[in-house]
RODO-2510 file (C-alpha; in nm, 4 decimals, decimal comma):
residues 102
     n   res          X          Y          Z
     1     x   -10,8509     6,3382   -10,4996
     2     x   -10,6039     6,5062   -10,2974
     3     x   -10,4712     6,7610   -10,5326
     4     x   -10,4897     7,0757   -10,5048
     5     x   -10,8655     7,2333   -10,5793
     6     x   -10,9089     7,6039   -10,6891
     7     x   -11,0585     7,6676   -10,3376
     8     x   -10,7722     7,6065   -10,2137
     9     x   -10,5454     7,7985   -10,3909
    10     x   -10,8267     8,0977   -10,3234
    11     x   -10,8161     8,0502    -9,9401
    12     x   -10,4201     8,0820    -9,9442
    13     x   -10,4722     8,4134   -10,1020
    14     x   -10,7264     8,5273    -9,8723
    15     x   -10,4905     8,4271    -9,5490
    16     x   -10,1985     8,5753    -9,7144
    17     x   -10,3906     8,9233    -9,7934
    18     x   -10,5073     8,8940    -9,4234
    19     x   -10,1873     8,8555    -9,2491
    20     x    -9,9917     9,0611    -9,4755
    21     x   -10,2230     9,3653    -9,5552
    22     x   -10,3035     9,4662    -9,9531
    23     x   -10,0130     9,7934    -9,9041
    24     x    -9,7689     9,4715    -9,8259
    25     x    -9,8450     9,2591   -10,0698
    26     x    -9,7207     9,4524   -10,3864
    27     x    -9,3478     9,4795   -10,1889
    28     x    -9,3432     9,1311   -10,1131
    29     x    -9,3931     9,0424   -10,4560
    30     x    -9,1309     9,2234   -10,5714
    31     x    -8,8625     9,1349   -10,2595
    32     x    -8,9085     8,7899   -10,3685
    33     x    -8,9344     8,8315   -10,7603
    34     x    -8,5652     9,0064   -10,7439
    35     x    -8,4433     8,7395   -10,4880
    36     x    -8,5520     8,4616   -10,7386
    37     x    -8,3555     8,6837   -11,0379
    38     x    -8,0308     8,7239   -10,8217
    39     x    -8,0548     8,3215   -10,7519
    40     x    -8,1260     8,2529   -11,0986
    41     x    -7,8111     8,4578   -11,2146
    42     x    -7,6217     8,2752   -10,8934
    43     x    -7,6426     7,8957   -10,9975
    44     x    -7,5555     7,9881   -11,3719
    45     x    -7,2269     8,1792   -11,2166
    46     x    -7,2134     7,8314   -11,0325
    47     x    -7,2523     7,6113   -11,3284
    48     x    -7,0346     7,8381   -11,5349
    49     x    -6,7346     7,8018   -11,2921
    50     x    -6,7730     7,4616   -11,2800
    51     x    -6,7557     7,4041   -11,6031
    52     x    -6,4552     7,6507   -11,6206
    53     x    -6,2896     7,4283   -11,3270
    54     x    -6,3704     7,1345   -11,5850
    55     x    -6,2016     7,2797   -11,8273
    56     x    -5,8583     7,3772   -11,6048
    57     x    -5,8099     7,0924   -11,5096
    58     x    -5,8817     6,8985   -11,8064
    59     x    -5,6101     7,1720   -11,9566
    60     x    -5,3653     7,0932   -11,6767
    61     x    -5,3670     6,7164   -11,7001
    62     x    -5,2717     6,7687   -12,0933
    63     x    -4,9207     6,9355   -11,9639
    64     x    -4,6562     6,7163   -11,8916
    65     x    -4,5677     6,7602   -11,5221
    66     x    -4,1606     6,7995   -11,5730
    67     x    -4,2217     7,1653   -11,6646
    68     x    -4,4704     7,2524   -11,3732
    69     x    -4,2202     7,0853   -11,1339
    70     x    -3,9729     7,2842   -11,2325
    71     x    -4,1291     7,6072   -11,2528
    72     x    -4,2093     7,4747   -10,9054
    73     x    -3,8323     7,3834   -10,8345
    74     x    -3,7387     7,7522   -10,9792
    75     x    -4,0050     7,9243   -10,7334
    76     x    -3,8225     7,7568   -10,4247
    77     x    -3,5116     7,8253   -10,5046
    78     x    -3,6116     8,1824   -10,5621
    79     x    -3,7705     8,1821   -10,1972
    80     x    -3,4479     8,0310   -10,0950
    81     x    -3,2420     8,2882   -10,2294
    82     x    -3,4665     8,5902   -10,0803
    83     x    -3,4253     8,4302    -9,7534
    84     x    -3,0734     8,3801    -9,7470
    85     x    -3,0369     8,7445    -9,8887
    86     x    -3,2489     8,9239    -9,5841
    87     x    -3,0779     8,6955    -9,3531
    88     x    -2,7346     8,8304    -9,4266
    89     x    -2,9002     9,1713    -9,4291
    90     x    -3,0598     9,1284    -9,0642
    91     x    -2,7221     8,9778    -8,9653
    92     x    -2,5032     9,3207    -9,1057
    93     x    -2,7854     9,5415    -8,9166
    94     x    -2,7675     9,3674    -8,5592
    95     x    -2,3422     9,3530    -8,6118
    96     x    -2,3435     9,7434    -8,6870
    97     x    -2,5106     9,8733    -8,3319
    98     x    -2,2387     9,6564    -8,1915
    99     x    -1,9262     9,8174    -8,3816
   100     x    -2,1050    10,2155    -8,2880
   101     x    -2,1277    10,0883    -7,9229
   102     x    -1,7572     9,9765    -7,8959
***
């Protein structure tokens, strides 16, 4: 009873060709038919990376996590060593103004 009746769906079409104008209509159509194709291709990007996340970390809970802590470990004391290294550096350049001066 309350569905929708094929007068109804004609009046809709009538308002819409009103308000919009027939020279509109044509560009609306296809504004919204390439929206619905760039959404479409959207969620299956989404779904795809999902299932790619899925997969990474399904992969990453099958390594044993002595070799990623360590690789971690290594990375650190790499950072370390870098830091130490431009410290001295920045240490030599402010002591040689000093040594010109005197």
């Amino acid at each position: 009873m309350n569905a929708l009746q094929p007068w109804h769906i004609i009046v809709l079409v009538l308002v819409v060709v009103l308000l919009f104008g027939a020279k509109r209509l044509p560009d609306a159509a296809r504004s919204i038919g390439k929206s619905m194709k760039i959404f479409k291709a959207e969620t299956k990007d989404l779904t795809g990376e999902q299932k790619a996340e899925a997969e990474a970390e399904s992969a990453d809970t099958r390594h044993i996590a002595a070799p990623a802590q360590t690789s971690h470990d290594q990375q650190v004391a790499d950072l370390q060593r870098q830091l130490d290294e431009l410290k001295k550096q920045q240490a030599a350049q402010s002591d040689q103004p000093q040594k010109n001066a005197s």
